[in-house]
ZASE-177957 format. One line per 8 residues: number of its first residue (from 1); their letters; for each residue x, y, z of N, C-alpha, C. Coordinates in pm, whole numbers, plus 50000, padded with zeros to 5 digits. Atoms other than C-alpha are relative to their C-alpha. Layout:
N
NUM = A = X/Y/Z/X/Y/Z/X/Y/Z | ...;
END
This chain:
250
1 = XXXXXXXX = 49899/50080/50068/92638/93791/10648/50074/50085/49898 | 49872/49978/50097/92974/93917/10444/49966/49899/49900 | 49962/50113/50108/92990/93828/10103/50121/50037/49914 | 49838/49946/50056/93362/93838/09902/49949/49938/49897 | 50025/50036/50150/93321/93826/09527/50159/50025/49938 | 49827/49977/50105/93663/93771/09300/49963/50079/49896 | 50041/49959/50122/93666/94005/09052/50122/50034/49885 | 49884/49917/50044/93922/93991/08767/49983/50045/49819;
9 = XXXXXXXX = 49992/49931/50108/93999/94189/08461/50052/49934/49866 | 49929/50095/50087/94021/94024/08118/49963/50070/49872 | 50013/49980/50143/94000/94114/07763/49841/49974/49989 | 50143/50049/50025/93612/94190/07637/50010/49859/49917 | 50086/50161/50109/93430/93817/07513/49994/50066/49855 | 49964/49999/50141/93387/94022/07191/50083/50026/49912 | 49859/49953/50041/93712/94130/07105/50076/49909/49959 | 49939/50120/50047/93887/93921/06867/50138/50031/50020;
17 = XXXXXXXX = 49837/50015/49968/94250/93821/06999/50103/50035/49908 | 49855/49998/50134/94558/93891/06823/50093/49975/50150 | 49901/50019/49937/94870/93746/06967/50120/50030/49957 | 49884/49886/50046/95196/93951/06990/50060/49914/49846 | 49944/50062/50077/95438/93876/06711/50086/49928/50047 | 49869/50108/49956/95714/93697/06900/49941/49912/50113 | 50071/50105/49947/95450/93488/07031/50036/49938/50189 | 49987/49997/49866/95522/93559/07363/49844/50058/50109;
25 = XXXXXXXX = 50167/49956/49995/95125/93690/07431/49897/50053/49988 | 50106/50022/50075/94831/93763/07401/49993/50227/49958 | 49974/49887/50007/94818/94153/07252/49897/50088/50043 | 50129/49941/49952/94629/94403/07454/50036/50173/50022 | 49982/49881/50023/94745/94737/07330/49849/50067/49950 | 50143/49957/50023/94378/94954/07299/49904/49886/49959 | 50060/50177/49987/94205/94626/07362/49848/50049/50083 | 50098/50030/49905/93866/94653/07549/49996/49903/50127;
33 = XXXXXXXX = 49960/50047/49933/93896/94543/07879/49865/49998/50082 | 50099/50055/49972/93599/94366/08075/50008/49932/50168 | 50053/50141/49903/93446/94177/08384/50008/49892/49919 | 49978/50131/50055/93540/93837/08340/49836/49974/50026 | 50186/50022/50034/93156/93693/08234/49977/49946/50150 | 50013/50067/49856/93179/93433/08545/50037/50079/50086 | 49974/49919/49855/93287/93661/08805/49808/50122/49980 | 50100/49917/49990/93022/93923/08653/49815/49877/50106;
41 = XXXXXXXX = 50075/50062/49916/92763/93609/08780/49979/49983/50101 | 49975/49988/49832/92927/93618/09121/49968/50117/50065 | 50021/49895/49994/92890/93971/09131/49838/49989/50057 | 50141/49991/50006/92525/93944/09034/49906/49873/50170 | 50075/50055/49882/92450/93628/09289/49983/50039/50156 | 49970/49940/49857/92587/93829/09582/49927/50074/50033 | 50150/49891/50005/92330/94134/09520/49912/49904/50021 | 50115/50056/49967/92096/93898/09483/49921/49989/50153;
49 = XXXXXXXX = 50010/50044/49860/92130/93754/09838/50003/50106/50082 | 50054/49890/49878/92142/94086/10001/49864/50096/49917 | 50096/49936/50065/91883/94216/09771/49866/49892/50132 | 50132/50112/49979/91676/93888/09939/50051/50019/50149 | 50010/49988/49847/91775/93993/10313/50118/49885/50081 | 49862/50126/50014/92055/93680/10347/50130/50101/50023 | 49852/49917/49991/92354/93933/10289/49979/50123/50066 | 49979/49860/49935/92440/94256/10475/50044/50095/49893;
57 = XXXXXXXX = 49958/49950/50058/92699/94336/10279/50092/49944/49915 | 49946/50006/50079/92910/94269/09949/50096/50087/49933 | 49855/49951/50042/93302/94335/09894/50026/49893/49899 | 49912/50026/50063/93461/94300/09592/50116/49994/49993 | 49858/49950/50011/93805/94244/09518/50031/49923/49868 | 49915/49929/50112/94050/94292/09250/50146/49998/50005 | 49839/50026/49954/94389/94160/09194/50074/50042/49871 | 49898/49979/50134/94639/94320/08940/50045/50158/50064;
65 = XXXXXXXX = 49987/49872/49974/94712/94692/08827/49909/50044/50027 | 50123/49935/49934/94558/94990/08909/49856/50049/49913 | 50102/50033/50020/94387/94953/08618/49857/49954/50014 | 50100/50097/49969/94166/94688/08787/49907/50081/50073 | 50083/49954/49923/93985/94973/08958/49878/50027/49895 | 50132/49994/50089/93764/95024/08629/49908/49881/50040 | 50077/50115/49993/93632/94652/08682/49910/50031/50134 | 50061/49994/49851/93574/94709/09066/49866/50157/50015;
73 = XXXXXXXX = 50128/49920/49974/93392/95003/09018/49854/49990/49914 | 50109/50088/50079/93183/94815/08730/49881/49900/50112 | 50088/50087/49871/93074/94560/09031/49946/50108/50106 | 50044/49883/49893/93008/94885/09257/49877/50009/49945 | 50087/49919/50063/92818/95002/09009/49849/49863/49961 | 50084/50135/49988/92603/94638/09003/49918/49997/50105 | 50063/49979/49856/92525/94681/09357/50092/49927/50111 | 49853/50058/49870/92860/94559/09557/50003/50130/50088;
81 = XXXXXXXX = 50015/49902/49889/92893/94772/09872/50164/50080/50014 | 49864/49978/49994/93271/94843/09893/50118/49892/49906 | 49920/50071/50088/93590/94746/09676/50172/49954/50050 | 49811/50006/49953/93973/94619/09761/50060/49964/49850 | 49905/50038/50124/94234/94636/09500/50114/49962/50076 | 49892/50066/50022/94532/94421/09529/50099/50062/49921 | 49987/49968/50096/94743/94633/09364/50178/49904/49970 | 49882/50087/50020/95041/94439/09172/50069/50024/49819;
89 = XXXXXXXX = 49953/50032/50191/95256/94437/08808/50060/49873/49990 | 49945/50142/50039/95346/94076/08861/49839/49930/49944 | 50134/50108/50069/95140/93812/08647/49919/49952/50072 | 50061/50092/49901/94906/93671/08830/49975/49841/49968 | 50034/50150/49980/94880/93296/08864/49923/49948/50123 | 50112/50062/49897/94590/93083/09041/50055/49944/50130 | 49908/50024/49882/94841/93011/09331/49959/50124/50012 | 50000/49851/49964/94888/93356/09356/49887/50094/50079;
97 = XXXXXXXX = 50121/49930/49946/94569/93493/09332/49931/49909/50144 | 50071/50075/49888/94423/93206/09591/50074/50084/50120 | 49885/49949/49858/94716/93307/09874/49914/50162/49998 | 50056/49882/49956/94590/93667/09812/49864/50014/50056 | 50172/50030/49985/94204/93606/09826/50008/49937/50169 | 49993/50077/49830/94292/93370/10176/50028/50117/50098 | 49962/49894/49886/94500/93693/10336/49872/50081/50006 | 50042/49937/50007/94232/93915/10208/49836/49926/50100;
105 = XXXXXXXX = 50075/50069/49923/93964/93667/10376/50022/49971/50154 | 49939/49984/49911/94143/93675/10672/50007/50159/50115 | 50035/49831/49950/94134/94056/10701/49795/49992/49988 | 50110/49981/50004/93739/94021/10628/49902/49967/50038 | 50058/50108/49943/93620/93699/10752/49837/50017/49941 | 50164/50041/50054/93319/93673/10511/49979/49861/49997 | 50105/50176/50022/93057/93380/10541/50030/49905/49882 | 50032/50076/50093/93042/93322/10193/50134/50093/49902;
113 = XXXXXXXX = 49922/49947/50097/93301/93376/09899/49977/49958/49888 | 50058/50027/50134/93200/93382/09545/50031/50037/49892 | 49955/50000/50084/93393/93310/09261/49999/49987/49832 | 49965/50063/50120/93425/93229/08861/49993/49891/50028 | 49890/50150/50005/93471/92900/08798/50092/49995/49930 | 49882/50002/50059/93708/92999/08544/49997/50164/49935 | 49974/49855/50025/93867/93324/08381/50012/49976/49835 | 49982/50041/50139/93779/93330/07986/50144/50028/49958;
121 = XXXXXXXX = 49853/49968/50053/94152/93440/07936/50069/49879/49984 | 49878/50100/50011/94362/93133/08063/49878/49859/50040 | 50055/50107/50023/94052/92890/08119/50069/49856/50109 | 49928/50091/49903/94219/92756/08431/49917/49940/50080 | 50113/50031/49856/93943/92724/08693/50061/49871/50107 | 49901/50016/49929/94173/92637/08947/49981/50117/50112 | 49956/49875/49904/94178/92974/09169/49854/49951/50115 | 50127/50063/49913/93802/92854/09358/50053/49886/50112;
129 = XXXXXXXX = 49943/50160/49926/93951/92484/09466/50106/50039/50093 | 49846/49951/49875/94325/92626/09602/49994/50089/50090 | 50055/49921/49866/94121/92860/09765/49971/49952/50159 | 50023/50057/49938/93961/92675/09958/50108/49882/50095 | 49843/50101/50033/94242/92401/09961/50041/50072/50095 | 49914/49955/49952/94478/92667/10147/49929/50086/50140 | 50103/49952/49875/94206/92846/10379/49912/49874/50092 | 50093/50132/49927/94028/92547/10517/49857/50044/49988;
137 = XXXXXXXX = 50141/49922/49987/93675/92678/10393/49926/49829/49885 | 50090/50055/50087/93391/92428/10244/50031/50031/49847 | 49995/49978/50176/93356/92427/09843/49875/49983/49955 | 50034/50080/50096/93139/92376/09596/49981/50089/49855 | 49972/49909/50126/93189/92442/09231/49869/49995/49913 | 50076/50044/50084/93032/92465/08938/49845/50044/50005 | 50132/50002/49896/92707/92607/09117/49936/50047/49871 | 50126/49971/50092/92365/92636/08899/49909/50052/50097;
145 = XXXXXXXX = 50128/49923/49910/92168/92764/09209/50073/49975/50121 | 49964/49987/49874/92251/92850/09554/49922/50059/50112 | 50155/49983/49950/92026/92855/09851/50077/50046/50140 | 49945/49979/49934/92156/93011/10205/49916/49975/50138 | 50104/50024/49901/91992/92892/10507/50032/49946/50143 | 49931/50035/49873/92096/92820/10908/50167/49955/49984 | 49844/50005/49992/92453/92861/10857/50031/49892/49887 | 49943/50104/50116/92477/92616/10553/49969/50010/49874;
153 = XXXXXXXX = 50088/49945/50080/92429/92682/10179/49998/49849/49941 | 50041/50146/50059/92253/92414/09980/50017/50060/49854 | 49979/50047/50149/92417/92367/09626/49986/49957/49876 | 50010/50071/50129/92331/92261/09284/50092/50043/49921 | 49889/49993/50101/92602/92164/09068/50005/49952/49868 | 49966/50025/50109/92651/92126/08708/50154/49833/50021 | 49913/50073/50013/92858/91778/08649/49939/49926/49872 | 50004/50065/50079/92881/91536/08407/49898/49943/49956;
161 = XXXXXXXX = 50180/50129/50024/92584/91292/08440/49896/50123/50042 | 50101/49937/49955/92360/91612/08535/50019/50083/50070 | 50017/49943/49900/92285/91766/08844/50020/49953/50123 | 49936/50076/49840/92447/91713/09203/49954/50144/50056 | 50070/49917/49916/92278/91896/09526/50059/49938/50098 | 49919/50057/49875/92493/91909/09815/49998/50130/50096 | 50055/49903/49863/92466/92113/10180/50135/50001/50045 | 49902/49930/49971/92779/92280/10252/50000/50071/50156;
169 = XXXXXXXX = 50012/49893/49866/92863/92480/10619/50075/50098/49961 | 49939/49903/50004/92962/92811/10607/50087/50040/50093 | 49982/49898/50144/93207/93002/10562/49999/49904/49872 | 49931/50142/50133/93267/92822/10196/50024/50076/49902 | 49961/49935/50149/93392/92889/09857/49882/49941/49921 | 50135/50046/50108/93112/92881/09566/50050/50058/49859 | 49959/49946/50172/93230/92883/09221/49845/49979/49865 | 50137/50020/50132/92952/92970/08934/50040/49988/49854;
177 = XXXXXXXX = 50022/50097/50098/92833/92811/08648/49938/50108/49905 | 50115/49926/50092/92640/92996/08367/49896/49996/50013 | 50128/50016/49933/92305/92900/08469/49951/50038/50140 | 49993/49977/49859/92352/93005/08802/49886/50115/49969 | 50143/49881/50027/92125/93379/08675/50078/50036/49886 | 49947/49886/50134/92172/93656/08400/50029/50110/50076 | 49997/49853/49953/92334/93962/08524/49944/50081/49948 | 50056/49873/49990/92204/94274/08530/50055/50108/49948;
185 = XXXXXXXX = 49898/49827/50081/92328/94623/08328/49978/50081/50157 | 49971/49914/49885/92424/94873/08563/49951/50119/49909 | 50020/49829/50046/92225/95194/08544/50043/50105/50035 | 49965/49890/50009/92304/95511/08509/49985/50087/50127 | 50001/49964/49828/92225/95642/08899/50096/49939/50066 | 49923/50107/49877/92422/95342/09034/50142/50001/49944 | 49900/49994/50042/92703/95405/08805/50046/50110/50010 | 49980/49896/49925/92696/95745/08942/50078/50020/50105;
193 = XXXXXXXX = 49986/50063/49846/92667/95593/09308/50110/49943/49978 | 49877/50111/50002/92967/95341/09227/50137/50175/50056 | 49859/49893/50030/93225/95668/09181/49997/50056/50138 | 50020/49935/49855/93125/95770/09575/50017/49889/50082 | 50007/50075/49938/93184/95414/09721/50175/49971/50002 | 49848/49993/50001/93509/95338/09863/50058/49871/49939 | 49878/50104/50090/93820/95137/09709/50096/50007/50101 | 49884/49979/49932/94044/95028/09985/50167/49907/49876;
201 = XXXXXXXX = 49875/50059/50036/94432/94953/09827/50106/49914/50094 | 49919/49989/49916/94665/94746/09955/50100/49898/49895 | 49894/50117/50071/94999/94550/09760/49994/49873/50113 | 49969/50125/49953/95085/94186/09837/50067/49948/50131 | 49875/49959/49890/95376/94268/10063/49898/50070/50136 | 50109/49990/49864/95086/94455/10288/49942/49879/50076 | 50142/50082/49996/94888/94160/10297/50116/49853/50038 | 49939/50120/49945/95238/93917/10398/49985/49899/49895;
209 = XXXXXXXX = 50062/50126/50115/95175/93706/10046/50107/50016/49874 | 49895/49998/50112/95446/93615/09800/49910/49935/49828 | 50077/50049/50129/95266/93590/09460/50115/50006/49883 | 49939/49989/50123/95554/93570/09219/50004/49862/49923 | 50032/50086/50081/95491/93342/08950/50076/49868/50009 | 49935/50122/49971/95541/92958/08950/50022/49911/49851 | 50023/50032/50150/95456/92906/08571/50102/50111/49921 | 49979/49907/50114/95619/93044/08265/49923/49957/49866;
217 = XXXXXXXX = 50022/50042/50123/95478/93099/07951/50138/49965/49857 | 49921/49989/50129/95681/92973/07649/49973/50042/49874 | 50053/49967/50066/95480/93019/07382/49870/50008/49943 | 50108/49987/50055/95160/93130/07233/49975/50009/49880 | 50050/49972/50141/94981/93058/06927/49873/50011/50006 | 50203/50003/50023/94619/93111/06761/49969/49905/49976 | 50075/50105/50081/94464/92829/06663/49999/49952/49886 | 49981/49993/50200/94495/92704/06282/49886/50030/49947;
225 = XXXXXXXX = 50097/49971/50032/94265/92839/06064/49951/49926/49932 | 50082/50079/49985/94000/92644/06010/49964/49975/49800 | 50019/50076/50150/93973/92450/05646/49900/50070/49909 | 50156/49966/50063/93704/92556/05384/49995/49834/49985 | 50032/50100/49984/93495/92263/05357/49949/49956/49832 | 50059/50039/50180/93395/92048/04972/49885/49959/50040 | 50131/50043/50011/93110/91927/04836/50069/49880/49911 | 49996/50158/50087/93145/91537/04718/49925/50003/49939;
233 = XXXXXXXX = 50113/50009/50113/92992/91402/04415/49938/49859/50055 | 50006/50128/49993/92973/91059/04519/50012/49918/50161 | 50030/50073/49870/92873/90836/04822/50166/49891/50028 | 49845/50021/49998/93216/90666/04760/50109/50103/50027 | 49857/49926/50001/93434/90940/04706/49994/50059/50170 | 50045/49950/49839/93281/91070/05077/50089/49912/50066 | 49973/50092/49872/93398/90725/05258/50128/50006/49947 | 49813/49983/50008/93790/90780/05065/49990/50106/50051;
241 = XXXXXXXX = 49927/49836/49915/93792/91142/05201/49973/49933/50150 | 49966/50018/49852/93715/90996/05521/50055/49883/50079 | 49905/50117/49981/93931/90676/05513/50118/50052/50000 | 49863/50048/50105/94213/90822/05338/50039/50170/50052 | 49943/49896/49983/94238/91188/05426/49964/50069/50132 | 50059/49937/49894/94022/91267/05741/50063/49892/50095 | 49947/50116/49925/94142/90917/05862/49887/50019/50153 | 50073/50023/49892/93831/90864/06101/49851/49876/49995;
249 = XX = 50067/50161/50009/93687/90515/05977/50155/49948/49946 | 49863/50068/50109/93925/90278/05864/49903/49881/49941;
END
């Protein structure tokens, strides 16, 4: 069994944001640049499954500049078998990227494809569903465990009221959850090994796929900064600050 892992490139989780000045986005001049956390999980569940005899083999891919080959060789260096870059300088949007991921599934015809459920950057989690959506492949999101067995994988999903367990046919899309495992550091042999494993390229236009953006951004801000908080004297004066200025009893 083929397994296709999304892998995209985002600003490190610890790197505190600054957004340009003409609030047009987000600023990533000598910025630390990262595996998105959820993809790094997809990464990790894919090894898993060929670590456990289930998978053959595990391709990554990689949609942007040619930047994005640091990330892909990060997942090499995890234990992914081969890498594809997408290479592109248009924005990417979750349309976009899906249409590419479908051609690129198309050229690969893996069983299983294993996504994010969302990208800490734009917090869309959207690109999994239109995947599927536009390829005609099974789904299921949100995954906390994934089990692979006579052509069907059996699911546990993170939802609202709990836990949902559902039996899927393969091929399918599987978007992860945080609980799904803990990845793994990449050691120092395999991050060796990564720099000897191939990276096939190919643009959009190879691949027959119009990804030019369907969204615009207008504007970006930070967040407001966040109040200092008092200390009341009085069990009264508490219920006017929160009648009269917090306005959340009346």
């Amino acid at each position: 069994m083929k397994v296709l892992v999304g892998v995209k490139r985002v600003v490190d989780y610890n790197v505190n944001i600054r957004v340009l000045s003409d609030n047009s986005g987000v600023d990533l001049n000598n910025v630390k640049m990262s595996v998105n956390p959820f993809d790094e999980i997809a990464i990790e569940e894919a090894v898993r499954l060929k670590e456990a005899g289930t998978a053959e083999e595990v391709v990554v891919v990689s949609i942007g500049q040619s930047n994005c080959q640091e990330q892909i060789r990060t997942a090499l260096a995890l234990g992914a078998d081969r890498g594809i870059l997408v290479e592109t300088d248009e924005t990417m949007q979750p349309l976009g990227i899906a249409k590419v991921l479908k051609a690129v599934i198309e050229k690969e015809s893996p069983e299983l494809v294993i996504v994010g459920k969302q990208a800490i950057d734009d917090d869309n989690s959207q690109t999994g569903q239109m995947l599927a959506a536009i390829a005609g492949l099974s789904q299921a999101t949100f995954a906390s465990n994934v089990e692979i067995a006579d052509g069907k994988a059996t699911v546990t999903r993170e939802i609202d009221g709990g836990l949902e367990t559902i039996s899927i046919s393969l091929p399918a899309v599987v978007t992860t959850d945080l609980r799904l495992n803990e990845p793994r550091y990449a050691s120092l042999p395999n991050i060796m090994k990564a720099k000897k494993k191939p990276i096939d390229t190919y643009t959009p236009e190879d691949l027959g796929v119009d990804v030019a953006p369907r969204l615009s951004v207008l504007k970006v801000e930070p967040p407001p900064q966040r109040q200092a908080g008092i200390i009341v004297e009085t069990a009264e004066e508490l219920v006017d600050k929160l009648r009269n200025e917090a306005k959340v009893i009346s």
